[in-house]
N, C-alpha and C positions, 0 to 999 in steps of 0.2 A: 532395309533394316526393319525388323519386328518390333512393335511397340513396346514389347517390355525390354528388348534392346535398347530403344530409345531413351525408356526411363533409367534404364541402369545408367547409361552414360549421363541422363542428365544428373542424377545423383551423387556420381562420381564428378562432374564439375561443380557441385553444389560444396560437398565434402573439400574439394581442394580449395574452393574459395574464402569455408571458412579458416581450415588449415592456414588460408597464405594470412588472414589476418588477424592470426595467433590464438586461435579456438583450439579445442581438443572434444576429440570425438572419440568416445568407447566406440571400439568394434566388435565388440562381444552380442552376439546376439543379433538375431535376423528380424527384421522390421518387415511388413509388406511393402514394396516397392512406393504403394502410392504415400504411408503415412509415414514413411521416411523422407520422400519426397517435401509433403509438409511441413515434417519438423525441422527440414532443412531450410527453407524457404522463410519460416519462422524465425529460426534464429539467425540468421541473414536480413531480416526487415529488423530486429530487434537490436542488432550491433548497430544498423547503419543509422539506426532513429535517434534522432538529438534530442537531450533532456529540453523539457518544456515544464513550465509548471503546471499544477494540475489543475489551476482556473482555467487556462489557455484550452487544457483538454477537452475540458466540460464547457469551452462555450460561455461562464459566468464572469462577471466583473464581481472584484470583490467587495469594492464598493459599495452594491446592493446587499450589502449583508453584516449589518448593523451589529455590534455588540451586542448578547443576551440580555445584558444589564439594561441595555435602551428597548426590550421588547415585552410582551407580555409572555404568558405562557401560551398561548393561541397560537401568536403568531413566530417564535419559537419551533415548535412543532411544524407549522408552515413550512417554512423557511428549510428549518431539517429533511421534511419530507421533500420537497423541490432538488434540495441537494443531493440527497441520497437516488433520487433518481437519476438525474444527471449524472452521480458518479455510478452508479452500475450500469447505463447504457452503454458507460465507456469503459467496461471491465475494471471501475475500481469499488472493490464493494468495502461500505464501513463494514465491520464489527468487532464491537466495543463488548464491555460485558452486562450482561443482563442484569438491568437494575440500576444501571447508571442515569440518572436526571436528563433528561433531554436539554437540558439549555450546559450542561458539560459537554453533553456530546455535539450539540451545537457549537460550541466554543473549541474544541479539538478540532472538528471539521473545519473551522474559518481560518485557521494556525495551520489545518494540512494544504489549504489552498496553496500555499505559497512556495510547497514543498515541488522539487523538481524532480522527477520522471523520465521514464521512455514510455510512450505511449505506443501499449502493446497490442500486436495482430490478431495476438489469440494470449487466450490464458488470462490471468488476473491477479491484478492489485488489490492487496488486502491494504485497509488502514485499521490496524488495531490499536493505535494509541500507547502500544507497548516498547518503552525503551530498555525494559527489562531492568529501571531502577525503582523499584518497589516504593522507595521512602517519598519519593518526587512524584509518583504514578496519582493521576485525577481520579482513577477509576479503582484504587487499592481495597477501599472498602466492599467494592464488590466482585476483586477479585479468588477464584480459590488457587490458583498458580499460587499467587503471594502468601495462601496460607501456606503452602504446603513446602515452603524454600525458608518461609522464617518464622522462628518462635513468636507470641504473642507479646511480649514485653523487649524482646530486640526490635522486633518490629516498630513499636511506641516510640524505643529510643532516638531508635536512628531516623523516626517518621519527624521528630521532636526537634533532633539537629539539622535536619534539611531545613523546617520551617525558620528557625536560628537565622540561621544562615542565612535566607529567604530574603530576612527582616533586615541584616546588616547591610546583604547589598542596596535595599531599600533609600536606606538612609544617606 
């Protein structure tokens, strides 16, 4: 059998395996043999991978990673820089928006630690901090998505009743 025989059929056993375990695959459209191959193989390591948190991915305990409020601005920045490496060696890259305080986006980072994953082959984990609730959002003020979804004084209100609200569960 000729190799690009070989790779057809393995394609086609790649395609039925995810077939049997309830994937859907468009067939519209001709891949080259090899990065079809890939992307098959991909989403096949991706189904089979068990959520992990994303400490476990990066290798940190999150222990080592103290509250903003117990750090200085130094080591803050530290601490973020460390982590931000850590999570882009492992395809999850932060971003946040520009302008946000580093000891928020330190404090979102230590809350996504605990967030669970599949840790992926290829491709990437974005952490944007975005739950698309504008009023609750850490980084609203320096968002322009949020300008451009809600008027300036709906925005106030509804920023006003979350905080409310904030306070009763509080109590």
């Amino acid at each position: 059998m000729k190799a690009e025989d070989q790779e057809k059929q393995r394609n086609l056993l790649l395609k039925a395996k995810v077939l049997l375990q309830g994937g859907h695959l468009d067939t519209n459209g001709e891949l080259p043999l090899d990065i079809e191959n890939r992307f098959l193989e991909n989403v096949i390591a991706y189904e089979e991978a068990d959520y992990k948190p994303i400490h476990r991915i990066i290798g940190v305990d999150p222990a080592d990673f103290p509250p903003p409020e117990e750090l200085t601005e130094q080591k803050i920045r530290e601490k973020l820089n460390f982590l931000t490496e850590r999570l882009t060696e492992h395809n999850i890259v932060p971003e946040y928006q520009k302008g946000v305080p580093d000891h928020l986006v330190y404090q979102a980072i230590l809350e996504a630690l605990h967030d669970e994953i599949k840790e992926l082959p290829m491709g990437t984990w974005h952490l944007d901090g975005c739950s698309g609730d504008c009023p609750s959002c850490f980084q609203a003020d320096y968002c322009p998505s949020k300008d451009e979804i809600w008027e300036e004084e709906e925005f106030r209100q509804a920023r006003e009743k979350w905080l409310e609200e904030q306070k009763r569960k509080k109590k």
